[in-house]
C-alpha positions as CSV (number, residue, x, y, z in Angstrom):
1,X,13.6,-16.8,-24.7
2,X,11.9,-15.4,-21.7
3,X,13.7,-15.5,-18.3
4,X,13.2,-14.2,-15.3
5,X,15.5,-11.6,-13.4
6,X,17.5,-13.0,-10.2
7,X,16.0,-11.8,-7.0
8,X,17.9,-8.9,-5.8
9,X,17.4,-6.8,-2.6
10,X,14.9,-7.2,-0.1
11,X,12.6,-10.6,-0.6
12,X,9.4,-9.4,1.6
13,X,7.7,-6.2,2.3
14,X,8.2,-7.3,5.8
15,X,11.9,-7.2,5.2
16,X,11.7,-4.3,3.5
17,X,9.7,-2.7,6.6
18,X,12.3,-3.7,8.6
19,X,15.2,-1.6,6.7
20,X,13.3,1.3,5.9
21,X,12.8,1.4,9.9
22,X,16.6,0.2,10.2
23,X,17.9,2.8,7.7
24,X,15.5,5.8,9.4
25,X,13.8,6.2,6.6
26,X,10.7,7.3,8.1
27,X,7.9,8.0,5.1
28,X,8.5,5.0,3.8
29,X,7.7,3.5,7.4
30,X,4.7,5.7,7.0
31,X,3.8,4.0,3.8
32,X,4.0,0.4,5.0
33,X,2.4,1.5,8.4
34,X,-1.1,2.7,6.0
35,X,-1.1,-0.3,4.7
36,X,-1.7,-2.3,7.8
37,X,-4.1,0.6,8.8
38,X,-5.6,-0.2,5.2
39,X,-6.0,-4.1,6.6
40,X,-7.3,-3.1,9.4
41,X,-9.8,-0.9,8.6
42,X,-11.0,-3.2,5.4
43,X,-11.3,-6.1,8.2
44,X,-13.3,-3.7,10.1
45,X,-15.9,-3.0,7.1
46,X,-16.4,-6.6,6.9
47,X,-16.8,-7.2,10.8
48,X,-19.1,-3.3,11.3
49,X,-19.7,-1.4,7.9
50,X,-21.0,1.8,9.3
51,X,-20.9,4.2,6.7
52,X,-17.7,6.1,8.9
53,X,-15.5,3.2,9.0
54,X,-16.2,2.5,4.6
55,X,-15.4,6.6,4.2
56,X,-12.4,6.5,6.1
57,X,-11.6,2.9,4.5
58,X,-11.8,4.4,1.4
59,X,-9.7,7.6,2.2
60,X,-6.8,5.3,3.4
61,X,-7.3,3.7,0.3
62,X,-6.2,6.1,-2.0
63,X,-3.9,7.6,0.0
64,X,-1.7,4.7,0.4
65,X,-0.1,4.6,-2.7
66,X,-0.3,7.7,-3.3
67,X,2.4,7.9,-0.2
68,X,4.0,5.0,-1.2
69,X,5.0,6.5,-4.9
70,X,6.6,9.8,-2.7
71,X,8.2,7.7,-0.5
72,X,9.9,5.7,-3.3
73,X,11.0,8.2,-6.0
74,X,13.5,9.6,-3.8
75,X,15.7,6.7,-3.1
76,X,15.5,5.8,-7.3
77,X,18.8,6.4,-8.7
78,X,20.4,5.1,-11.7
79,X,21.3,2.0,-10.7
80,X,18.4,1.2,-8.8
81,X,16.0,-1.6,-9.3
82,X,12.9,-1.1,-10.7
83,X,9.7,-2.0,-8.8
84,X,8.3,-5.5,-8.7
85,X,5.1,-7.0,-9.1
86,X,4.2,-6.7,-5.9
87,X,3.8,-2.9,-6.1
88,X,1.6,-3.1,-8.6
89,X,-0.4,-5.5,-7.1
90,X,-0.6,-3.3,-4.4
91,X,-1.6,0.0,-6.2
92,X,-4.7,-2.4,-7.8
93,X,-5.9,-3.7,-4.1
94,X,-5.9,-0.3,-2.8
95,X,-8.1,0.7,-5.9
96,X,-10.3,-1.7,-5.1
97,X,-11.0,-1.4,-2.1
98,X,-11.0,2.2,-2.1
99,X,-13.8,2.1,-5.0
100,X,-15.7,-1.0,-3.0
101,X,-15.8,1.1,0.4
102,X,-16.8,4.8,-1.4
103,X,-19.0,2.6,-3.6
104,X,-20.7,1.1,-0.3
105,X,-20.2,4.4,1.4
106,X,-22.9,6.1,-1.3
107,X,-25.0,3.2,-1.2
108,X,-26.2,3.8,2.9
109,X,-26.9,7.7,2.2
């Protein structure tokens, strides 16, 4: 039989944003914080693709969840739960538009 877990913790990254800022948890601010710079700059390479804003686009990129992962493995503890989906989803995003903006980035050499 396949079931889902209840919902336990924080519902949104915005909530979550809101307690690691609440709790002073300051890297993990950081994290959430280059991910809007991420959005930001990826709207930007849509609006202006000079070849400084798809470099630094793609620099963000990878170092995003990079920070995210050093953020989070401190505050995992035994009974802890275990990341969701969204996590994930966000690791793949950042991959892709990382390799999209290098890719792009090589292309107006």
């Amino acid at each position: 039989m396949v079931s889902a877990k209840p919902l336990e913790g924080y519902a949104t990254g915005w909530l979550l944003f809101g307690g690691a800022l609440g709790e002073g948890r300051w890297l993990f601010a950081l994290a959430f914080a280059m991910l809007l710079l991420l959005l930001g700059f990826s709207l930007a390479c849509l609006l202006a693709p000079s070849k400084g804003v798809l470099v630094t686009t793609a620099v963000v990129a990878f170092v995003t969840p990079g920070l995210y992962l050093v953020a989070w493995l401190p505050s995992l503890s035994d009974d802890s739960v275990s990341a969701g989906s969204g996590v994930f989803v966000m690791v793949v995003a950042c991959m892709v538009i990382g390799l999209s903006a290098s890719g792009e980035a090589e292309g107006r050499r």
